[in-house]
Backbone and ligand atoms as CSV (ligand in chain L), in Angstrom:
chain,resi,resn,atom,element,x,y,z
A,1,UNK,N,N,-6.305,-43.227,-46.738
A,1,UNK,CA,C,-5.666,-42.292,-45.803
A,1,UNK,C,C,-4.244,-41.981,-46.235
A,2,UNK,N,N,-3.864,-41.018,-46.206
A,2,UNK,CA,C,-3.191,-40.237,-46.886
A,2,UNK,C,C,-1.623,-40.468,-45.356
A,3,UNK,N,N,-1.908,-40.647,-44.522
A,3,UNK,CA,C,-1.255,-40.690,-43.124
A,3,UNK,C,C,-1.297,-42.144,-42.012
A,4,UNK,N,N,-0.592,-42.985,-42.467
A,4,UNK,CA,C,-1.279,-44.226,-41.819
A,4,UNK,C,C,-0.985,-44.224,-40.203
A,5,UNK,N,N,-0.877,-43.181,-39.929
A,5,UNK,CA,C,-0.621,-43.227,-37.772
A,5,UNK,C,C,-1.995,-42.317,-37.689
A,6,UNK,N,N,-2.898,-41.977,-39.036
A,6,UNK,CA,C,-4.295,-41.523,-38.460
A,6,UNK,C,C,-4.959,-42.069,-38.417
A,7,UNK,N,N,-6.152,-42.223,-37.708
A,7,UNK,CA,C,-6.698,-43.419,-37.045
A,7,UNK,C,C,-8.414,-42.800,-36.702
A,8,UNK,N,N,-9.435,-43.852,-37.105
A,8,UNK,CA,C,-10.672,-43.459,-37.152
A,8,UNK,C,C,-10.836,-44.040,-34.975
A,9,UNK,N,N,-12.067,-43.078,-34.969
A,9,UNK,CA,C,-12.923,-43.169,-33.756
A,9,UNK,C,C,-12.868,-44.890,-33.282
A,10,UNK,N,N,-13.496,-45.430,-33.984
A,10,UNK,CA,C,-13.819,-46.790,-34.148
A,10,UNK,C,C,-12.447,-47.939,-33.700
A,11,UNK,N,N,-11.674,-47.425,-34.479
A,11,UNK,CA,C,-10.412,-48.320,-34.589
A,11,UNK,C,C,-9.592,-47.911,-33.691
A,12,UNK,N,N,-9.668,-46.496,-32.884
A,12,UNK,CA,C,-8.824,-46.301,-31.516
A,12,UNK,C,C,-9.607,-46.551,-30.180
A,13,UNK,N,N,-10.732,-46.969,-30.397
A,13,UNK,CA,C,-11.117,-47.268,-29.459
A,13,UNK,C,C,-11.016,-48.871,-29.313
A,14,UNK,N,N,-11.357,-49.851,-30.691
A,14,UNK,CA,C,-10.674,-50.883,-30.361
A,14,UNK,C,C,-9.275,-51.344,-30.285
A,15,UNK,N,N,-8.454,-50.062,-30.843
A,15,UNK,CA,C,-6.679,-50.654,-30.220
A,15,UNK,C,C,-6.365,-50.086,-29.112
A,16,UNK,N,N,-7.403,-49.247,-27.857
A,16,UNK,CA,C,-6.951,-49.203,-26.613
A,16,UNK,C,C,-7.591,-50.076,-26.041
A,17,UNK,N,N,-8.740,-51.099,-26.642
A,17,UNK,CA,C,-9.468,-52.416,-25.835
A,17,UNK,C,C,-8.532,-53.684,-25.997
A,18,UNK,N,N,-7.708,-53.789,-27.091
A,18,UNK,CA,C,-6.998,-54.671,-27.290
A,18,UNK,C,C,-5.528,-55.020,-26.509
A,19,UNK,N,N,-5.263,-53.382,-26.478
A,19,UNK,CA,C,-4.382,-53.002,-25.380
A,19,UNK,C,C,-4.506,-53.402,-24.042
A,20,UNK,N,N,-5.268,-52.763,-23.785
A,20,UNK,CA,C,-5.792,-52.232,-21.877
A,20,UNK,C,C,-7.051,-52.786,-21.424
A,21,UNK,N,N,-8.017,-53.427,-22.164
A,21,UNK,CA,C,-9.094,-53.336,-21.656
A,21,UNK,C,C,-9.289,-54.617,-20.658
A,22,UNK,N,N,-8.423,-55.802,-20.475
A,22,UNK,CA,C,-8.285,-56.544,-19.617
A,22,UNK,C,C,-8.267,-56.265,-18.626
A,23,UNK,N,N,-7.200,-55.311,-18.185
A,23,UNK,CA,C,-6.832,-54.810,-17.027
A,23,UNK,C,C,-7.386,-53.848,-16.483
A,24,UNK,N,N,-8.247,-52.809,-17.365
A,24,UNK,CA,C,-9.000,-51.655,-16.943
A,24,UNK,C,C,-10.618,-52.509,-16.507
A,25,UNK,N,N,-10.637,-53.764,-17.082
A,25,UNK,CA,C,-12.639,-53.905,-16.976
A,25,UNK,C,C,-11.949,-54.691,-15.491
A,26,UNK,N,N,-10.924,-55.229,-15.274
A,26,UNK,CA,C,-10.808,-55.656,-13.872
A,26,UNK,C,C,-10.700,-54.865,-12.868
A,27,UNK,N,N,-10.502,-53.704,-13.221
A,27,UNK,CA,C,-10.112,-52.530,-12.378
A,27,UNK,C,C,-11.628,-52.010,-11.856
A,28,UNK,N,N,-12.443,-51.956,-13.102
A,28,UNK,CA,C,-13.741,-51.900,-13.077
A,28,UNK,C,C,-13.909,-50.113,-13.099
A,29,UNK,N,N,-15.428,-49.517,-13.615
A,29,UNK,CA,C,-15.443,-48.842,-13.746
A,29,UNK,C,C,-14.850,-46.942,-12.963
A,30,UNK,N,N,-15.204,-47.490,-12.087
A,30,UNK,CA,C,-14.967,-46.472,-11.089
A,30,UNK,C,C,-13.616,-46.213,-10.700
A,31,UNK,N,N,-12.694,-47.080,-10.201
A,31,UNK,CA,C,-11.023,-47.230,-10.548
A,31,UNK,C,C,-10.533,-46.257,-11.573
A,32,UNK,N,N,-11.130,-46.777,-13.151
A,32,UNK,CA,C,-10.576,-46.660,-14.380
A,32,UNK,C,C,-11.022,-44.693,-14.443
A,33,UNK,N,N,-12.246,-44.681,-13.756
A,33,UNK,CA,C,-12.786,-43.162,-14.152
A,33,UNK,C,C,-11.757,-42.033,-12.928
A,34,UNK,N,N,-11.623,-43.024,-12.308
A,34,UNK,CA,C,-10.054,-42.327,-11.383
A,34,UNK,C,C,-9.036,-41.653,-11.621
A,35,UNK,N,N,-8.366,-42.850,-12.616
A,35,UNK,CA,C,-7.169,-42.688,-13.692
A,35,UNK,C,C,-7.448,-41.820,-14.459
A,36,UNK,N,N,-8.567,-42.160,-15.035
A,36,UNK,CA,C,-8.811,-40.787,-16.456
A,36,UNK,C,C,-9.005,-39.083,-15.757
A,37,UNK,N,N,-9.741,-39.223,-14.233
A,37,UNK,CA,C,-9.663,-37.782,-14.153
A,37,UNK,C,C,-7.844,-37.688,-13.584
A,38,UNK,N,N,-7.196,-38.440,-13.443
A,38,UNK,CA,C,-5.755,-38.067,-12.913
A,38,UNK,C,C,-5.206,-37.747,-13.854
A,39,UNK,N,N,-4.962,-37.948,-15.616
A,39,UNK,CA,C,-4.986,-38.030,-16.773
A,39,UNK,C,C,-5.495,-36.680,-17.179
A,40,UNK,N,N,-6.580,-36.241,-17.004
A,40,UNK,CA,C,-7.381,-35.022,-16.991
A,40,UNK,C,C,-6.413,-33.795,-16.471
A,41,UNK,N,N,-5.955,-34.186,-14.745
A,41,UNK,CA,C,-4.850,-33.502,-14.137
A,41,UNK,C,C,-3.885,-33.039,-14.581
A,42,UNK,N,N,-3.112,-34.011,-15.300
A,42,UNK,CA,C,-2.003,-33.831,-15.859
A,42,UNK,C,C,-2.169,-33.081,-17.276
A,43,UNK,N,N,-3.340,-32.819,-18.283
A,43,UNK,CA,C,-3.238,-32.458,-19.040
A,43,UNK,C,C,-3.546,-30.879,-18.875
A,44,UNK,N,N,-4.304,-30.429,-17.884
A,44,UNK,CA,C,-4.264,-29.169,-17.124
A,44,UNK,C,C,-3.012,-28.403,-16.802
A,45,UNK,N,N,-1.932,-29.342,-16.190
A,45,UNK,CA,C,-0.717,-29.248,-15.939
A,45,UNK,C,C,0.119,-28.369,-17.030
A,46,UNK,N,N,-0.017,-29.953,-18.187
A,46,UNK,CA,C,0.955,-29.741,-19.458
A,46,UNK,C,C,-0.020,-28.637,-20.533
A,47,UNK,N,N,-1.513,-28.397,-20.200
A,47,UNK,CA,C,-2.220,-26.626,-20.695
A,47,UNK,C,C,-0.752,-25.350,-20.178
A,48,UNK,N,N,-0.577,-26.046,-19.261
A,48,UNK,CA,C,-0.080,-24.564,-18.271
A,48,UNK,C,C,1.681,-24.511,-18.565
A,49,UNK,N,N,2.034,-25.433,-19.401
A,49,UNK,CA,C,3.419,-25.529,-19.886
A,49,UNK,C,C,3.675,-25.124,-21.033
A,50,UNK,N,N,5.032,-25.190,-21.612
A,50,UNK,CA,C,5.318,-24.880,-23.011
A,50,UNK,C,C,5.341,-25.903,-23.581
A,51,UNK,N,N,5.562,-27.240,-23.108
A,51,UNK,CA,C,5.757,-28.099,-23.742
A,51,UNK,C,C,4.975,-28.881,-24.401
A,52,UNK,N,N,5.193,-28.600,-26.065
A,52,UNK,CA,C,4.045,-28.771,-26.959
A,52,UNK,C,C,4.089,-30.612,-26.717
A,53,UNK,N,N,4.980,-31.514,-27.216
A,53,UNK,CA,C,4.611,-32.883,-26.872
A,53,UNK,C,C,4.166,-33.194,-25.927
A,54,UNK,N,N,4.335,-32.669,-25.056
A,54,UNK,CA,C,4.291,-33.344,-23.836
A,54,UNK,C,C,2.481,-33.093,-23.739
A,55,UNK,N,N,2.234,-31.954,-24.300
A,55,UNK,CA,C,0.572,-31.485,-24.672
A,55,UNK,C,C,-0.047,-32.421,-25.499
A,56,UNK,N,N,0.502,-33.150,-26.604
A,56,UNK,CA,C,0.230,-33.644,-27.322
A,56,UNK,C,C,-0.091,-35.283,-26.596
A,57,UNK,N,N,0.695,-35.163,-25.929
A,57,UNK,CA,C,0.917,-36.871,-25.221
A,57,UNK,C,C,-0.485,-36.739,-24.558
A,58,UNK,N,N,-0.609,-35.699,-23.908
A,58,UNK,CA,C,-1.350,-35.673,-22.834
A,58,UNK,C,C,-2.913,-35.443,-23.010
A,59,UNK,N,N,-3.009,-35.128,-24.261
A,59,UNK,CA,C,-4.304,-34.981,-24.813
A,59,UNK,C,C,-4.508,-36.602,-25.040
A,60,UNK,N,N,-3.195,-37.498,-25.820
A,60,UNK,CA,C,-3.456,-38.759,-26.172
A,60,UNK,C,C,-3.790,-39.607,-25.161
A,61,UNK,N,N,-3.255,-39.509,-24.220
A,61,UNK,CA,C,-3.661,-40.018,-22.274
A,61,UNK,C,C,-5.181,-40.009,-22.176
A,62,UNK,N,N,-5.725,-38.494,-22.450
A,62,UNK,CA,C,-6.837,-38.408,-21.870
A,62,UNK,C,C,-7.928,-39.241,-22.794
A,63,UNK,N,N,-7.635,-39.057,-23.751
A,63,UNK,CA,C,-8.755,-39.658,-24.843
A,63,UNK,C,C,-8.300,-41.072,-24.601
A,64,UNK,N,N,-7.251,-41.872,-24.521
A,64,UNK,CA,C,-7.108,-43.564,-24.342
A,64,UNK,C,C,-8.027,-43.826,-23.395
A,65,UNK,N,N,-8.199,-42.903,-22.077
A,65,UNK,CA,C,-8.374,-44.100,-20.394
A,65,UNK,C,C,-10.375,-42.943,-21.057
A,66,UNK,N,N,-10.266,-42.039,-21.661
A,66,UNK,CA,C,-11.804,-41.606,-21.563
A,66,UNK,C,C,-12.628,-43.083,-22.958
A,67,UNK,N,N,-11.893,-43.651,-23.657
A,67,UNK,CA,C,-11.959,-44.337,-24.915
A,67,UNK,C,C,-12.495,-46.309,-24.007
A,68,UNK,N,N,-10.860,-46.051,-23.016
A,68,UNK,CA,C,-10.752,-47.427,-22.126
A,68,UNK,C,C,-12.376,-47.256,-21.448
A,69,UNK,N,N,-12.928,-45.962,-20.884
A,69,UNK,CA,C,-13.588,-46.370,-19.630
A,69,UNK,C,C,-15.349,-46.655,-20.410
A,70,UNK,N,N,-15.647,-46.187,-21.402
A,70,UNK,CA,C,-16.421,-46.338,-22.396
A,70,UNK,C,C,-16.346,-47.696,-23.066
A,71,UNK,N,N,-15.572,-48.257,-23.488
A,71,UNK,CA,C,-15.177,-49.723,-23.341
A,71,UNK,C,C,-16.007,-50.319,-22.236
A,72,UNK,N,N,-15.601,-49.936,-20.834
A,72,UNK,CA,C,-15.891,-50.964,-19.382
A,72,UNK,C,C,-17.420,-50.950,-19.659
A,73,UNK,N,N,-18.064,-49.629,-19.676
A,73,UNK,CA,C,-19.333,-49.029,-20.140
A,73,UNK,C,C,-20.047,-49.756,-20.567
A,74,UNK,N,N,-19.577,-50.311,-21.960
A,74,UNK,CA,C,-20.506,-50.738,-22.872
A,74,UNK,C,C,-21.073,-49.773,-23.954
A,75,UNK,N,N,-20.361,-48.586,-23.908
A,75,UNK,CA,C,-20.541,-47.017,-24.773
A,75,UNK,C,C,-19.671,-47.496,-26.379
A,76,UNK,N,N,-20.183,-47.148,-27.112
A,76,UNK,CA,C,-19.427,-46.817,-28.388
A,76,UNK,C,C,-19.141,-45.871,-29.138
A,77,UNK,N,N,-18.195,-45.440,-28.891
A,77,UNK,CA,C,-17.554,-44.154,-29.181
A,77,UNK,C,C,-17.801,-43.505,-30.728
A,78,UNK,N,N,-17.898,-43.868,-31.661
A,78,UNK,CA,C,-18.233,-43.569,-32.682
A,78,UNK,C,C,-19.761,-43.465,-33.086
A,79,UNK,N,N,-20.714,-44.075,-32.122
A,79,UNK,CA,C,-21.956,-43.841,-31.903
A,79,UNK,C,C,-22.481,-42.881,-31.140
A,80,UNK,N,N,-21.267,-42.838,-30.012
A,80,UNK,CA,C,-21.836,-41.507,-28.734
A,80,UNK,C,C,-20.961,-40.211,-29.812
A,81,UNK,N,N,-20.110,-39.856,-30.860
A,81,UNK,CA,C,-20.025,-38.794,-31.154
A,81,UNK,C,C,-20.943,-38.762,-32.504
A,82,UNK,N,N,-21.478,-39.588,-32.793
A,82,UNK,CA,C,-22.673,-39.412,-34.090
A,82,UNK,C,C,-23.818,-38.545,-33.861
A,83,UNK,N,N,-23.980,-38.154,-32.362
A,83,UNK,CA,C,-24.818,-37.370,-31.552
A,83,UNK,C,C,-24.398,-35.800,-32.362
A,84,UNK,N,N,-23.244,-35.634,-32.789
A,84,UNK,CA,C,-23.146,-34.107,-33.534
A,84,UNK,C,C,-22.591,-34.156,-34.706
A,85,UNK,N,N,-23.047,-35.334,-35.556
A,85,UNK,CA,C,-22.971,-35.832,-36.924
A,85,UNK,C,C,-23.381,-34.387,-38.014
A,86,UNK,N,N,-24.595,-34.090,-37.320
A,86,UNK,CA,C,-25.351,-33.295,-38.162
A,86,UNK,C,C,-25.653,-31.580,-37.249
A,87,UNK,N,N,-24.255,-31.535,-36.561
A,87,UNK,CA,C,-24.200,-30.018,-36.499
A,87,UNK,C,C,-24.152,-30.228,-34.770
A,88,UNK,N,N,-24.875,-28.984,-34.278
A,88,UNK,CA,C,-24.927,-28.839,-32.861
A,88,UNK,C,C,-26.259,-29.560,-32.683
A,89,UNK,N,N,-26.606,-30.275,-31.360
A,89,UNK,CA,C,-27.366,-31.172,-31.351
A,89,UNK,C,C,-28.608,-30.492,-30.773
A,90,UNK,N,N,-28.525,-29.196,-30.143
A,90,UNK,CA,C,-29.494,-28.355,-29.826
A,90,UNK,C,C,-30.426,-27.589,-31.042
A,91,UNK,N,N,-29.349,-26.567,-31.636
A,91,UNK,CA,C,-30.046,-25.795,-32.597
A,91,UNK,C,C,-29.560,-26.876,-34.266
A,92,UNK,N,N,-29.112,-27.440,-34.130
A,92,UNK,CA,C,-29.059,-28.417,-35.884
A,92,UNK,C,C,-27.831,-27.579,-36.385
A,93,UNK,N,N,-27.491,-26.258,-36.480
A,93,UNK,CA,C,-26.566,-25.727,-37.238
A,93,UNK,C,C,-24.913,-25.794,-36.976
A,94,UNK,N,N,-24.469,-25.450,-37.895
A,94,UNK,CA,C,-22.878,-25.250,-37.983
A,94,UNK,C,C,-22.596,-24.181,-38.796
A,95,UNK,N,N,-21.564,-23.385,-37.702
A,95,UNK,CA,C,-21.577,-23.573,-36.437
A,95,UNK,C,C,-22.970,-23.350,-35.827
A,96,UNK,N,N,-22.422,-23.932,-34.472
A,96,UNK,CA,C,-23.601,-23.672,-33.388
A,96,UNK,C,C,-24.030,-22.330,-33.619
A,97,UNK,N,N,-25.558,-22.154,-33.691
A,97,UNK,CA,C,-26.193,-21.069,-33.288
A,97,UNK,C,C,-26.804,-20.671,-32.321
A,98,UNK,N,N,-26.936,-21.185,-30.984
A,98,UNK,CA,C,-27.531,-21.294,-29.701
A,98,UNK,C,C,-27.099,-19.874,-29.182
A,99,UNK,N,N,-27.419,-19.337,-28.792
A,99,UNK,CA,C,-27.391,-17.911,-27.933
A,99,UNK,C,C,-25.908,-18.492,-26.523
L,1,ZN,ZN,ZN,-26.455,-24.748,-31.047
């Protein structure tokens, strides 16, 4: 990697479990899916602003607590996006060709 603050699927999902995931699996699922749509909120917000970091942050928000709550899950994130490994998961192509 050419950029070492870039970071695979795999490995950000285990440095927000290493982080947070104590406190989010105690929180338990439904709590945690709370936070992430409040997270969701705010990135709607900072859509509707100029402020490019603050966009940037806020995209990073949403993907941590959507990364954390997949964690509580038992989901693996690099397995649930392998689902469009090989194009669009409907019609196979790239781009999508679906009507
Ligand atoms: Zn398609």
């Amino acid at each position: 990697m050419s950029d070492d603050t870039k970071i695979g699927i795999n490995e950000f999902q285990q440095l927000i479990k290493d982080i947070y995931f104590e406190r989010d699996n105690a929180r338990g699922a439904e709590g945690t899916f709370r936070w992430f749509i409040e997270e969701v909120g705010e990135l709607a917000r900072a859509m509707r602003g100029a402020d490019r970091a603050n966009l940037n942050e806020e995209f990073g928000d949403v993907l941590a607590w959507l990364v954390s709550l997949a964690s509580i899950m038992g989901v693996d994130m690099q397995a649930a996006a392998a689902k469009y490994a090989h194009g669009c998961p409907k019609c196979g192509a790239t781009p999508c060709a679906c009507d």
